[in-house]
C-alpha positions as CSV (number, residue, x, y, z in Angstrom):
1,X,9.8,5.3,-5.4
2,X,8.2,4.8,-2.1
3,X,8.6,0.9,-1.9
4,X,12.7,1.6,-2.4
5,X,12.9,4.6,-0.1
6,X,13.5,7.7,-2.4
7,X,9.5,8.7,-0.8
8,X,10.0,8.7,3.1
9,X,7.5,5.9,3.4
10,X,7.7,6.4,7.4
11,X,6.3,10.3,7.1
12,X,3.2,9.2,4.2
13,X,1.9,5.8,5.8
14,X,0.4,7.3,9.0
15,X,-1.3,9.7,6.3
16,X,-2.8,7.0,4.1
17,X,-3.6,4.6,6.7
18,X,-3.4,5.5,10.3
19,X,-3.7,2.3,12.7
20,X,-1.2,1.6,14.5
21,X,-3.0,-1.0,16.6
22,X,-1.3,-4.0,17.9
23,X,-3.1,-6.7,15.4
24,X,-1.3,-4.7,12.2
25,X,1.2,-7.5,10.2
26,X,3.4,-4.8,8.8
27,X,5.5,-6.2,5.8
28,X,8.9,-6.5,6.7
29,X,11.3,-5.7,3.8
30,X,14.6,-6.9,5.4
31,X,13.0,-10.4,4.7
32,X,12.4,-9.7,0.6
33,X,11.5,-7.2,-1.3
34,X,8.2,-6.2,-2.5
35,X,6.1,-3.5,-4.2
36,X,3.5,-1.3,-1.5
37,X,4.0,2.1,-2.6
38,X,2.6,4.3,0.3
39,X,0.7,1.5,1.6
40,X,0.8,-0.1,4.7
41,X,1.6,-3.1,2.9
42,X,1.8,-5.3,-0.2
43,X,-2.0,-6.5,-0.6
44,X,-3.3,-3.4,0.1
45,X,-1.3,-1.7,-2.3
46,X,-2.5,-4.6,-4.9
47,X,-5.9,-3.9,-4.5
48,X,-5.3,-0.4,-5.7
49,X,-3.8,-1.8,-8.4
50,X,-5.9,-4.4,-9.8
51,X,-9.2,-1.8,-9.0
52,X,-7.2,0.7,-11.2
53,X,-6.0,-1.6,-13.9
54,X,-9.9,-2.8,-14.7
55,X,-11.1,0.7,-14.4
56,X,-8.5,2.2,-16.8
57,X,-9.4,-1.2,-18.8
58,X,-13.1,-0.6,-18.7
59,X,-12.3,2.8,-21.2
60,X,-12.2,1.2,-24.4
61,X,-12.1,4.3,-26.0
62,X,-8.8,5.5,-24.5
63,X,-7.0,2.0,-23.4
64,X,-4.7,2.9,-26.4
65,X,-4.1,6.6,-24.8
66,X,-3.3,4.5,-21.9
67,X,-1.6,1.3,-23.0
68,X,2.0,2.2,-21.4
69,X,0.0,2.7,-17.9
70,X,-2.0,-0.6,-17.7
71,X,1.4,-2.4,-19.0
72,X,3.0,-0.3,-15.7
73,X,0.1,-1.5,-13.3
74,X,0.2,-5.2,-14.6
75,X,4.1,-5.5,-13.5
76,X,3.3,-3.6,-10.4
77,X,0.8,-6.3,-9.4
78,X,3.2,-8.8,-10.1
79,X,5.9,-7.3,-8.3
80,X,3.7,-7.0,-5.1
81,X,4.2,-10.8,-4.8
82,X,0.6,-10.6,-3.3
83,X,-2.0,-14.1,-3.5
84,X,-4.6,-11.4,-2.6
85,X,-3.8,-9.2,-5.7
86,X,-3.2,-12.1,-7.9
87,X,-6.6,-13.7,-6.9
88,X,-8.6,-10.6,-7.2
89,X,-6.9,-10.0,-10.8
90,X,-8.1,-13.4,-12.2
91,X,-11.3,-13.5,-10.2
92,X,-12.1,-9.4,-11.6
93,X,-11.1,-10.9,-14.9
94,X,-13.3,-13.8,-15.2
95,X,-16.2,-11.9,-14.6
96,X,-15.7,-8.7,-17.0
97,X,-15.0,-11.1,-19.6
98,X,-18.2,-13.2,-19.2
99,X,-20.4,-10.1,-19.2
100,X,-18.6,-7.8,-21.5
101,X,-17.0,-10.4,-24.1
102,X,-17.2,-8.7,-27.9
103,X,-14.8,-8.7,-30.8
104,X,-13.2,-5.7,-29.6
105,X,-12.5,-6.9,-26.2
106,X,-11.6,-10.4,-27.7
107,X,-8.3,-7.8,-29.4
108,X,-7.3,-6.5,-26.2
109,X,-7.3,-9.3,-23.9
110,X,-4.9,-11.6,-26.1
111,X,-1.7,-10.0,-25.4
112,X,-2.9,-9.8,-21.3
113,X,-4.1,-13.6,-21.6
114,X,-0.4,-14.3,-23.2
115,X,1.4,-12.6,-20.2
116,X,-0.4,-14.2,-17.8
117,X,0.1,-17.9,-18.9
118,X,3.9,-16.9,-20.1
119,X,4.5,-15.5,-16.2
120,X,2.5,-18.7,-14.7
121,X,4.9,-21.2,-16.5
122,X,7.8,-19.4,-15.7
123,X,7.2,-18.1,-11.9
124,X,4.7,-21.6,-10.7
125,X,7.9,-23.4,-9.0
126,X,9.2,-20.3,-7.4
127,X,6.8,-17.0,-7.1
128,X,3.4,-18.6,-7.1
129,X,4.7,-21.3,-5.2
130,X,5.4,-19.0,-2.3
131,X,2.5,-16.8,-2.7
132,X,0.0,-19.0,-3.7
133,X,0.2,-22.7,-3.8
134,X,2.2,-22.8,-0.2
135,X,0.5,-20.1,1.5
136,X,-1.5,-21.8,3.7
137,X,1.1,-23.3,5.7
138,X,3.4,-20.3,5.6
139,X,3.9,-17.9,8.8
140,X,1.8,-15.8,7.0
141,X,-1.0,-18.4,6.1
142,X,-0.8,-19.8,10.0
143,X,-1.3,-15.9,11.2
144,X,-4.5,-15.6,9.1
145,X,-5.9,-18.9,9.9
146,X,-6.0,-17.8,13.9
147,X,-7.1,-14.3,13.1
148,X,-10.4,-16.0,11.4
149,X,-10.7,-19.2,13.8
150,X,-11.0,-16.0,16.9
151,X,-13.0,-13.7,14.9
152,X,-15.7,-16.6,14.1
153,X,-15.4,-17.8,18.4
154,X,-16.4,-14.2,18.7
155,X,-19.3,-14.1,16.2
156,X,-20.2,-17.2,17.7
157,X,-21.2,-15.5,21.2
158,X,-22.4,-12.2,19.4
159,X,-24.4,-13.9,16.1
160,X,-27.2,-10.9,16.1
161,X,-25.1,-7.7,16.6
162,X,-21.2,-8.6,16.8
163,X,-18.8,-7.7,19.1
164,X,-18.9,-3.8,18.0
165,X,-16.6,-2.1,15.3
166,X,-13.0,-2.5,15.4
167,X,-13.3,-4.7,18.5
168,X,-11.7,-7.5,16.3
169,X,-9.5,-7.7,13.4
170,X,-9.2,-11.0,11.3
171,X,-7.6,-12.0,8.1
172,X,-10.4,-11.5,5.5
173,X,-13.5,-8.8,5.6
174,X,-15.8,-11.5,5.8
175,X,-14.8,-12.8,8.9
176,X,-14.1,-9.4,10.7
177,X,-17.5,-7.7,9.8
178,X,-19.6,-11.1,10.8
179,X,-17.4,-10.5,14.7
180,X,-17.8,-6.6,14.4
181,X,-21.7,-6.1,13.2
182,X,-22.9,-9.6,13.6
183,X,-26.0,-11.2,11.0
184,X,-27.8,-7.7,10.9
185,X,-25.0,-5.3,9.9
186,X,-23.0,-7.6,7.6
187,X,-26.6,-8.1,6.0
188,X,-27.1,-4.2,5.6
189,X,-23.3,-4.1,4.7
190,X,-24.3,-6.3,1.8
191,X,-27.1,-5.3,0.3
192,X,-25.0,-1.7,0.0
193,X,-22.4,-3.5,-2.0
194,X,-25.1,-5.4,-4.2
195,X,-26.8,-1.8,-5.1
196,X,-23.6,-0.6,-6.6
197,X,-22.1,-3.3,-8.1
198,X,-25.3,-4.7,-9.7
199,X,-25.6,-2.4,-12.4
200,X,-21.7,-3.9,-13.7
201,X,-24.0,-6.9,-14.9
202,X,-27.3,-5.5,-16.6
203,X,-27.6,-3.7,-19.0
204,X,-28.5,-0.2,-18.4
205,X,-28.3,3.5,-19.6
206,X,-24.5,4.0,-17.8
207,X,-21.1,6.1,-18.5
208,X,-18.0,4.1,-19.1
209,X,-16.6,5.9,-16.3
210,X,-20.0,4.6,-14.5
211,X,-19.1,1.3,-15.0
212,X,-15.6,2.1,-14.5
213,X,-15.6,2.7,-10.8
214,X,-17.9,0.3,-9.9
215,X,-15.3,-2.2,-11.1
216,X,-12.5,-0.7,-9.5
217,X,-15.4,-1.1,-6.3
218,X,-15.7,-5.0,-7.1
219,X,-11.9,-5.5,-6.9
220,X,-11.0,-4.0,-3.9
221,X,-14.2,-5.5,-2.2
222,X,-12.9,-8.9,-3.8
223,X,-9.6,-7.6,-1.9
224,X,-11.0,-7.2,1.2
225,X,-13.0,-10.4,1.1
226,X,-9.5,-12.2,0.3
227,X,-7.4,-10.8,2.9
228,X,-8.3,-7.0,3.9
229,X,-10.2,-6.6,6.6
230,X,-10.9,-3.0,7.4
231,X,-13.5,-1.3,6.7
232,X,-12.0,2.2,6.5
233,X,-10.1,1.0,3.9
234,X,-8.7,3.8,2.0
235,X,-9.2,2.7,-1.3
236,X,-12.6,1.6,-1.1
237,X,-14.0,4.7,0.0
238,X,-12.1,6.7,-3.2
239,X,-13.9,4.0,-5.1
240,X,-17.4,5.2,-4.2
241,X,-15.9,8.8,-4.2
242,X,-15.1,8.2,-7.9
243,X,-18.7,6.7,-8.5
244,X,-20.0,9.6,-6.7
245,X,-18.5,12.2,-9.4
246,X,-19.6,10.1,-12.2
247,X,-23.0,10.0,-11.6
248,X,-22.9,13.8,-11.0
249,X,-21.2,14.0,-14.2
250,X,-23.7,12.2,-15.7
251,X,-26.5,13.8,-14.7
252,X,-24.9,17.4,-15.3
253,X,-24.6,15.9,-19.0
254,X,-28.6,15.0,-19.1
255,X,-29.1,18.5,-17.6
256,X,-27.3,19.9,-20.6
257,X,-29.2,17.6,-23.0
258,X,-32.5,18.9,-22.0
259,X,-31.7,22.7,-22.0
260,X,-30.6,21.7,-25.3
261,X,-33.7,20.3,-26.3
C-alpha cells in the first residue's frame, strides 16, 4: 500500500530511514514501478524481505500456520525487481539447505525450488536481464562501480583507521566500512557478525526462534554486503533486537525448568 501511495510514503520514510545526505540514489518511480514499502528504496526493502522469509521458514513447526505469508513475501521479493534481494535469496538458500537438509525440509522446499526455476525461464530475457545479467553496465551498475572505486582510493590513504564513520558512502558494506573504520574496525565489525551467525552452522542447544533471527541477521548482512552500505541500517539492528528477546526468552524458559525441578 505504501509502494502505490494509499500510505503517504513522503511522511513514514524520514521515520524509517532518516538520511537525507547528498550520496542517497532514491528510486525513482516515474521510471518503473517497483515494490519498497516504507523503505527508502527497493533493495532495502528486499533485504527485509528475504531476512523475514527465512526466518518465518526456519519455524517448521508453524510454516503451514504461515504458508499464505511466505507465498506473500516470495512475490514481494520478486516484485522489488532487486539483484540485491534476488542474490541474497539464493545465496541465504544455499546455505540453510546444506546445513539443515532432512526429509522434512526436502517436502517444503520443492514447491519453492519449482517457482524459482518456473520464474527464471520465464523472466531471464526480460526481468533478470535488467536486474541481474545487465547490471553492470546499467546507470545504476556505473553509479556503484564509482561509489566503490572512491571508497577503496580512500581506504587506500586511511588503511589502519579509515576515514571516520559516515565520511563516505559506497555501493556495498564492504567497501564503505574498510573507508569508514579502516583494517582494525572492519576486523572488530567482523568478528561481531561471526559470534552471532556461527551458531546457524553447529549444532547446539538453540530455540527455532534462536536460529530464526540469526538467519534473518545473515540475510540482511548478505544485503548489505551486496549493495547496502549503512551501517544504521534499520533492519539489521531489529535483527539483533529479535535475537536479543529470544535468548531472554530462552533463558526465562531454563529459569522455569529449574524451579520446576
Amino acid at each position: 500500500m505504501a509502494t502505490i501511495g494509499l500510505i503517504p510514503r513522503q511522511l513514514l520514510t524520514p521515520l524509517l530511514f532518516n538520511d537525507t545526505s547528498e550520496y542517497i540514489y532514491f528510486h525513482h518511480p516515474e521510471i518503473y514501478q517497483r515494490v519498497l514499502g516504507t523503505f527508502m528504496e527497493p533493495s532495502y526493502c528486499a533485504a527485509f524481505l528475504v531476512g523475514s522469509f527465512y526466518y518465518i521458514f526456519h519455524l517448521r513447526k508453524h510454516v503451514k500456520q504461515y504458508k499464505l505469508l511466505l507465498f506473500a513475501l516470495f512475490i514481494e521479493i520478486i516484485l522489488t525487481r532487486s539483484s540485491t534481494g534476488y542474490g541474497t535469496f539464493c545465496i541465504i538458500g544455499f546455505a540453510y539447505f546444506c546445513t539443515f537438509m532432512d526429509r522434512s525440509l526436502l517436502k517444503l522446499t520443492i514447491p519453492v525450488v519449482l517457482v524459482i526455476l518456473v520464474f527464471f525461464f520465464v523472466f531471464k530475457d526480460s526481468l533478470l536481464n535488467e536486474v541481474i545479467f545487465n547490471k553492470v553496465e546499467s546507470e545504476s551498475g556505473l553509479n556503484r562501480g564509482y561509489q566503490d572505486a572512491r571508497a577503496i582510493n580512500t581506504f587506500v590513504e586511511n588503511p589502519i583507521y579509515g576515514k571516520g564513520y559516515k565520511e563516505v558512502r559506497a555501493s556495498s558494506f564492504a567497501t564503505t566500512i574498510l573507508a569508514e573504520l579502516g583494517l582494525i574496525g572492519t576486523a572488530i565489525y567482523l568478528i561481531f557478525i561471526l559470534a552471532i551467525i556461527w551458531p546457524i552452522f553447529k549444532k547446539g542447544n538453540y530455540t527455532d526462534y534462536n536460529i530464526a533471527a540469526r538467519l534473518l541477521l545473515f540475510a540482511v548482512f548478505i544485503s548489505q554486503l551486496v549493495a547496502i552500505p549503512d551501517i544504521q541500517f534499520s533492519v539489521f539492528w531489529l535483527s539483533l533486537y529479535l535475537l536479543s528477546a529470544s535468548i531472554n526468552l530462552r533463558n526465562s524458559q531454563l529459569a522455569h525448568i529449574e524451579l520446576l525441578k
